[in-house]
VOLUM-613907 format. One record per residue (C-alpha): x, y, z. Coordinates in Angstrom, 2 decimals, padded with zeros to 5 digits. Layout:
! VOLUM-613907
px,py,pz
X,Y,Z
...
! end
This chain:
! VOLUM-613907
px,py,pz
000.00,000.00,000.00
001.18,003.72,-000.79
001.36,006.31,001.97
-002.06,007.74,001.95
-003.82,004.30,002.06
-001.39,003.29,005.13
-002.48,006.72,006.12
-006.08,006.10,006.16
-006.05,002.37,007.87
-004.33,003.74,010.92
-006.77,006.89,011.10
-009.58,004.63,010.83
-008.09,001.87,013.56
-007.20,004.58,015.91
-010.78,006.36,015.44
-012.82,002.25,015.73
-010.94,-000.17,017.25
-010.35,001.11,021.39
-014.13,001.99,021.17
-015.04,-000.81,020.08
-013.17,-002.87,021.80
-014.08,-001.81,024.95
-017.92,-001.99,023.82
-016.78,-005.78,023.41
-014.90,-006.10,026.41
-018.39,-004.51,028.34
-020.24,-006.62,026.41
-018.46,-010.29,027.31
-018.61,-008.71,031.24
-022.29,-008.71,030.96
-022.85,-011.65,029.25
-020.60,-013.84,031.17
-020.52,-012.46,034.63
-023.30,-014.87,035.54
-020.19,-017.45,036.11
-018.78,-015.86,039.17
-022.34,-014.73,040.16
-023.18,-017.91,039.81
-020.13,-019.31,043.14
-023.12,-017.35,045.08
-026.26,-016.98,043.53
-026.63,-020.60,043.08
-026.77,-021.31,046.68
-029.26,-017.89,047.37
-031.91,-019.49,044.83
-031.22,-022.98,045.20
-030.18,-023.29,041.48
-028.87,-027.27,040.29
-026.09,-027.76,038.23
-028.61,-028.22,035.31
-030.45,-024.93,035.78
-027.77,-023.13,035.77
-026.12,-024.38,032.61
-029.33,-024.01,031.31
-030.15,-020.34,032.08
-026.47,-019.79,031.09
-027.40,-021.02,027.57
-030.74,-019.97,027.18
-029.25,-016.50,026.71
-027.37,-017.91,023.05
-031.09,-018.88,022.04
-032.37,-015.81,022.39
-029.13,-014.40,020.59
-029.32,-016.35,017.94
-033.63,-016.49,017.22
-033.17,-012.32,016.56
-029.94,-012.18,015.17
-030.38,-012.01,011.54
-033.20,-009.43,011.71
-030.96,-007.57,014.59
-028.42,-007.48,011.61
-030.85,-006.58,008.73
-031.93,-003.81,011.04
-028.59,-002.46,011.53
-028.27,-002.82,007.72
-031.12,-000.51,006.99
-030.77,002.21,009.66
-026.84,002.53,010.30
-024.77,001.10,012.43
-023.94,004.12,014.85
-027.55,004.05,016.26
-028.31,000.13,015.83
-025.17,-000.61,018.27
-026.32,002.18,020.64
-029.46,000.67,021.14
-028.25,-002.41,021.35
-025.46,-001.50,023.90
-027.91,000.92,026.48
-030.73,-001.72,026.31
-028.64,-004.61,027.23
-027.27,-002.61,029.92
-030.73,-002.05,031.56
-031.22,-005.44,031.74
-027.90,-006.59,033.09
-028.77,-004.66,036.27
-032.13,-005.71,036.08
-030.40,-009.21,036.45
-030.14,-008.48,040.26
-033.28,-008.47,040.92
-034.33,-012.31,039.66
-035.69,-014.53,042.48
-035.53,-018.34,041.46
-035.13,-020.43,038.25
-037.64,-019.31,036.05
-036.88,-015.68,037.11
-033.29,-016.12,035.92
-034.60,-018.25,032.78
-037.11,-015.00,031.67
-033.78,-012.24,032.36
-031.30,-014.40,030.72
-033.63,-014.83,027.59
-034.21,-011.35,027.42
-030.87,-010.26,027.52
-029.62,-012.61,024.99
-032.64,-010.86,022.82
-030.83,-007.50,023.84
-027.94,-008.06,022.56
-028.46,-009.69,019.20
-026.57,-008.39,016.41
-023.79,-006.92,018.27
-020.94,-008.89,016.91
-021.61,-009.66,013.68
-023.24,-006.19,013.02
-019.91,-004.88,014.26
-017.71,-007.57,012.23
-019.89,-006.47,009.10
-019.64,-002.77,009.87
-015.91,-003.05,010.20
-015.16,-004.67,006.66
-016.16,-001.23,004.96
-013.64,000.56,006.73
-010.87,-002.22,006.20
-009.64,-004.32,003.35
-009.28,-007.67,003.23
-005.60,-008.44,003.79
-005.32,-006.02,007.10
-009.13,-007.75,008.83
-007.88,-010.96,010.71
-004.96,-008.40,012.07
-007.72,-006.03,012.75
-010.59,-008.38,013.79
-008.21,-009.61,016.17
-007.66,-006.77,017.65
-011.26,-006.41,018.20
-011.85,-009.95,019.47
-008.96,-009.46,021.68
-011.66,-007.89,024.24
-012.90,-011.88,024.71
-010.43,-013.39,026.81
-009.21,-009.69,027.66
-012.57,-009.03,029.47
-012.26,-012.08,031.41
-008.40,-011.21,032.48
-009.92,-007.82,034.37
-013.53,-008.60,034.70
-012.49,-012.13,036.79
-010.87,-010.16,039.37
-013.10,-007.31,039.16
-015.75,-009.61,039.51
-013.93,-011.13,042.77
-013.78,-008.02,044.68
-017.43,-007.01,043.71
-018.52,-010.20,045.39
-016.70,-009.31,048.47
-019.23,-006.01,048.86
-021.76,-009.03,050.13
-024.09,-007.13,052.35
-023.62,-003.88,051.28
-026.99,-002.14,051.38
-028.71,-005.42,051.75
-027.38,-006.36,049.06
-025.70,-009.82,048.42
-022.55,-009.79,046.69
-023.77,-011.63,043.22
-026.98,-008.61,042.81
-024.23,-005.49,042.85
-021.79,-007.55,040.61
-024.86,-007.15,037.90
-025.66,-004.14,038.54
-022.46,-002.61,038.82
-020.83,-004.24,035.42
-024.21,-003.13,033.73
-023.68,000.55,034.28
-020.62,001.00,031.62
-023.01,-000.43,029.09
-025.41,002.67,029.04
-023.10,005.05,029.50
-020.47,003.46,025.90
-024.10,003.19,024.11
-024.29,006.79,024.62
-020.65,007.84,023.32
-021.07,005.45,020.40
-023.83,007.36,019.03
-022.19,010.55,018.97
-018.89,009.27,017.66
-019.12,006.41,015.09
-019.89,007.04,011.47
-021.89,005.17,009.63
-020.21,004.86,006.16
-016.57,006.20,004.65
-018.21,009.49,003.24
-019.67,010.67,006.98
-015.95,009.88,008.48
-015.11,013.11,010.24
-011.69,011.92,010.69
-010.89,011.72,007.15
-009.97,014.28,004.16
-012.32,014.67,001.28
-009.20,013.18,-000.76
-008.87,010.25,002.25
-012.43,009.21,001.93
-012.13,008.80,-001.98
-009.07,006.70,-001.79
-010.50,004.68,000.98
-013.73,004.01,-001.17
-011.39,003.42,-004.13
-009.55,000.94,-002.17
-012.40,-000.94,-000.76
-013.98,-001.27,-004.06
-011.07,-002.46,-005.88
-010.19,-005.74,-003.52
-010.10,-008.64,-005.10
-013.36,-011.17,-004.08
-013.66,-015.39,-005.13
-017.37,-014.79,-005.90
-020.28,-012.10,-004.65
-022.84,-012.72,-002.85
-025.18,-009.69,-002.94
-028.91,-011.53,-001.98
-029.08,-012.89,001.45
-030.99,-016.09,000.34
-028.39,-016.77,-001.73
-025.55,-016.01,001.15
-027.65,-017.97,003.51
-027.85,-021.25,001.03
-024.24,-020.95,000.25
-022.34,-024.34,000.98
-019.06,-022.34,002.52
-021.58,-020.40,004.72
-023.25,-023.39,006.09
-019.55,-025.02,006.69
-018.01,-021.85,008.33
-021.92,-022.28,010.62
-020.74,-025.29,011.48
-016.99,-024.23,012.73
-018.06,-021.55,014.52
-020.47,-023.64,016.61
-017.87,-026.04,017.57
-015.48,-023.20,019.05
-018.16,-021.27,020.86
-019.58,-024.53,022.22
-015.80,-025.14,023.97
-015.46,-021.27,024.68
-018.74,-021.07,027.13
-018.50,-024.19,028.30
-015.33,-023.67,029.96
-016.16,-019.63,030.16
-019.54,-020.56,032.37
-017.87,-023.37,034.64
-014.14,-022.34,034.70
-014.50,-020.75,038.48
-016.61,-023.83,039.59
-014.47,-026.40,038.29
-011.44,-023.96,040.24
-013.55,-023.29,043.41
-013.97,-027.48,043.45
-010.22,-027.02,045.16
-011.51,-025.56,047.74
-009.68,-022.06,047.50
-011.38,-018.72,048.41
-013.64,-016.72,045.71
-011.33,-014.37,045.36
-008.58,-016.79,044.83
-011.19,-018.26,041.86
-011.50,-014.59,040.42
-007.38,-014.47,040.16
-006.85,-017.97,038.87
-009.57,-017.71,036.15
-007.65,-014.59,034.93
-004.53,-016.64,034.27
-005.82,-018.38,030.87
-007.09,-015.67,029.35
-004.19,-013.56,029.78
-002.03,-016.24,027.83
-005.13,-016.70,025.22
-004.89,-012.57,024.85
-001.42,-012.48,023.57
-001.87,-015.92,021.74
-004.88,-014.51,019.87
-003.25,-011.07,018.46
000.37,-013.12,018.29
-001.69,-015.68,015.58
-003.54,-013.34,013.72
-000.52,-011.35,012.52
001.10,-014.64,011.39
-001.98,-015.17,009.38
-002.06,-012.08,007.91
001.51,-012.42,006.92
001.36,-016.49,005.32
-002.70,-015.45,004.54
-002.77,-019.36,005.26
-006.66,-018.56,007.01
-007.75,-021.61,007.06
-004.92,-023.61,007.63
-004.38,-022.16,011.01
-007.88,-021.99,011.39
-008.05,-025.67,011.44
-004.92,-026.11,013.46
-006.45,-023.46,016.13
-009.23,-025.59,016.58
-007.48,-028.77,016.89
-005.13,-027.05,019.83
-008.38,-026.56,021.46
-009.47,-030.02,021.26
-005.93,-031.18,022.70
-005.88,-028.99,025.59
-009.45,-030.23,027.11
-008.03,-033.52,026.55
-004.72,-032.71,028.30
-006.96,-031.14,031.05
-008.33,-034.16,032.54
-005.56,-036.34,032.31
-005.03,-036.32,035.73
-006.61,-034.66,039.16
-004.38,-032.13,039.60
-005.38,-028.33,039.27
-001.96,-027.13,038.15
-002.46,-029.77,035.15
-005.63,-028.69,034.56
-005.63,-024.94,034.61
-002.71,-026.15,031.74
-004.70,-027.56,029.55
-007.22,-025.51,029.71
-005.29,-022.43,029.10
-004.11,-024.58,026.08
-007.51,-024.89,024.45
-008.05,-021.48,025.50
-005.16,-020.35,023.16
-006.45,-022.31,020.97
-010.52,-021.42,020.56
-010.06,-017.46,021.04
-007.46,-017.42,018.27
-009.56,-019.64,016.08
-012.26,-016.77,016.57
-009.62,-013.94,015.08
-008.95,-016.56,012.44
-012.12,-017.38,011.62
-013.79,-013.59,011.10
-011.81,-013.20,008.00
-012.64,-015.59,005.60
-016.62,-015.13,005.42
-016.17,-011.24,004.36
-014.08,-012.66,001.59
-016.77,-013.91,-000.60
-019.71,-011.95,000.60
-020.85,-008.64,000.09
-023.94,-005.86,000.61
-026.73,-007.07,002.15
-025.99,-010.66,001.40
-022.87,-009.99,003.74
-025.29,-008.62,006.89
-027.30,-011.59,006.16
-024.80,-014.22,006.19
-022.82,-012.96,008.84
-025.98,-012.92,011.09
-026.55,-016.43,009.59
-023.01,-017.53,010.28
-023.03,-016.51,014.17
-026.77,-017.28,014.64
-026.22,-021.08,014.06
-022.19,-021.27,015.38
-023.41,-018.94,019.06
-025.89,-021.74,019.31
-022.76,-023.37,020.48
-022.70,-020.83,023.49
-026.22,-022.62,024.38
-025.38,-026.55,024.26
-021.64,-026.18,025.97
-022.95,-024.58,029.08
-026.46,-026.91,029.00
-024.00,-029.77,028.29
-021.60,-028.98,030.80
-024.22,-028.90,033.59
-026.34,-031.89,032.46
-023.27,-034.09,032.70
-022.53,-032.37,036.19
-025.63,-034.01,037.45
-025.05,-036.96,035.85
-021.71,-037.96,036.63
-020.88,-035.35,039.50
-017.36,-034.50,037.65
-015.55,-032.33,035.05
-014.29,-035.52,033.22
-016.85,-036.24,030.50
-017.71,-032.78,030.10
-014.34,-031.71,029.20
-014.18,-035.09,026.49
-017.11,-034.05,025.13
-016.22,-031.01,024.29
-013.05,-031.84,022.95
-014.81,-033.95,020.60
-017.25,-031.49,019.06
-014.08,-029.05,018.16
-012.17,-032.04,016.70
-015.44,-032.33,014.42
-014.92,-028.26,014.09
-011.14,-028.74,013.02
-012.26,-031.60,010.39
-014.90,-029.09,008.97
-012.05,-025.86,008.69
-009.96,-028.27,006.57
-012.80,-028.99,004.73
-013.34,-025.50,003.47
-010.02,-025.72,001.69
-012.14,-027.95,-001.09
-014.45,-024.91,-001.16
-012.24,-021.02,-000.83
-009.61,-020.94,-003.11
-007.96,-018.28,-000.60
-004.16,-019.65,000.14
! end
């Protein structure tokens, strides 16, 4: 790239990605913050094992029911306002979270919020590819994801210390950790809709001369094959495939992100010391994740590494349970955590390849509607075999299992995206 385009791509990460990213990283708090909530609240409402892994997954359900027309909305009225809405409304009803009073309470909330939040990532993943080309996205959708295990390396012990406030105001420990990490969400809603743009020509940050050469740029990228209706995005055989990836991943991500600080608190160590511990994957799995997205961008081997990311995550739940130790086990865990969040970096880049327009918002809705259904069966999955067996053991296998089925699938795509 010449000067000016260089120019341009660092404007436009400078002016997107930190706000963004921490719209993600407030996001994931919200969403997820139910797992150390959960070392209390499932005592206070007398939640089993299978309830909770439940109501943990019943959020991905509503996610992924009113996620394409979350998307097809954004589509039509611009992203700056669609993610605003999106961002203040889930907020409300994170906080609203602490006021739920027994399983079917915490089944209606978790729903809801799930509906809340629809569209957020892939709206954001499609609103990003018209301000980047192809050969700088898994670099900069990386960067991006990079608030997923980031959010759990401060929000675990953030969390921890929340918890300790048990009591304040009357208020057990697991009701302000909602409504305190739902608070950030209204207020970044707000700032979003004053400072993101909608399209290249509204950029603010740009030149009159910038904004041509970006829209010059963007046009002239090379695609395998356009896909401009969203029937035809949604009946296309690499869409369906890169469906089926993406459920495998997000199946292992939440069902280790929902249970990690139960299976750690089964030591018998304090909350707090949970809250630290859990942090300790996900800071290796943040440097791992931006680390392998620039060596994909540099080889543009996507789905080579894509496949091998997945199969590293399948290894480490394995190596996880190989024996009874928690220093082996918080191993291979951090292992497949490396693993699954850089798959996630990976994976974000190929589908804007051959996809564009409307058939774009509708795929990439499609895409993440069936693969977050993963975020429903691992935690469901993960408490169901709980019950049943009373250990982490089978849980872990079958995981692993599903994301070797995922790494079979990414080499599969090879036969389909001529891309490396």
């Amino acid at each position: 790239m010449d000067a000016l385009q260089e120019r341009i791509l660092r404007r436009n990460a400078w002016r997107l990605l930190p706000l963004l990213t921490v719209a993600y990283v407030i996001n994931y708090l919200d969403r997820t913050n139910v797992s150390f909530a959960a070392l209390t609240m499932n005592k206070d409402l007398g939640l089993t094992a299978t309830q909770y892994g439940r109501g943990a997954g019943i959020f991905f359900l509503a996610y992924c029911l009113f996620e394409l027309p979350s998307n097809l909305a954004l589509y039509r009225f611009g992203a700056r306002l669609w993610i605003a809405r999106i961002m203040i409304s889930w907020g409300l009803l994170s906080i609203a979270m602490a006021f739920i009073g027994g399983v079917w309470s915490f089944y209606i909330m978790r729903f809801l919020l799930g509906l809340a939040e629809a569209g957020f990532f892939p709206g954001i993943a499609f609103y990003l590819s018209a301000w980047f080309p192809a050969q700088y996205r898994a670099r900069i959708l990386a960067g991006f994801l990079v608030a997923i295990p980031f959010s759990t390396v401060i929000g675990a012990p953030v969390s921890g210390l929340i918890l300790e406030l048990d009591g304040f105001w009357g208020l057990a420990g697991w009701k302000w950790l909602f409504i305190l990490e739902g608070l950030p969400a209204i207020i970044f809603g707000a700032v979003v809709a004053r400072v993101l743009a909608d399209r290249p020509e509204e950029a603010s940050w740009l030149s009159a001369e910038e904004k041509t050469a970006l829209i010059a740029m963007l046009a002239a990228e090379p695609r395998e094959r356009e896909r401009s209706s969203a029937c035809a995005a949604i009946k296309d055989p690499r869409v369906l495939i890169c469906a089926g990836v993406q459920f495998g991943f997000t199946l292992g991500s939440y069902g280790v992100l929902f249970w990690l600080p139960q299976i750690i608190k089964a030591s018998g160590v304090s909350n707090l010391t949970v809250s630290v511990l859990t942090a300790i994957p996900y800071l290796f799995a943040t440097a791992a994740m931006i680390w392998w997205a620039l060596l994909v961008d540099k080889s543009g081997k996507k789905i080579g590494n894509l496949a091998t990311a997945c199969g590293l995550g399948a290894a480490g739940l394995v190596i996880s349970v190989l024996s009874g130790s928690l220093a082996v086990g918080l191993t291979g865990l951090t292992i497949a955590l490396i693993g699954i969040t850089s798959a996630r970096g990976i994976f974000w880049s190929i589908p804007a390849r051959f996809m564009t327009g409307a058939g774009a918002a509708a795929g990439l809705a499609f895409i993440n509607s069936i693969g977050v259904m993963g975020g429903y069966f691992g935690p469901e999955l993960m408490g169901t075999l709980k019950d049943m067996t009373g250990g982490y053991f089978a849980r872990l296998l079958a995981m692993a299992a599903i994301l070797g089925a995922s790494t079979l699938l990414a080499v599969s795509l090879k036969l389909f995206i001529k891309m490396e």
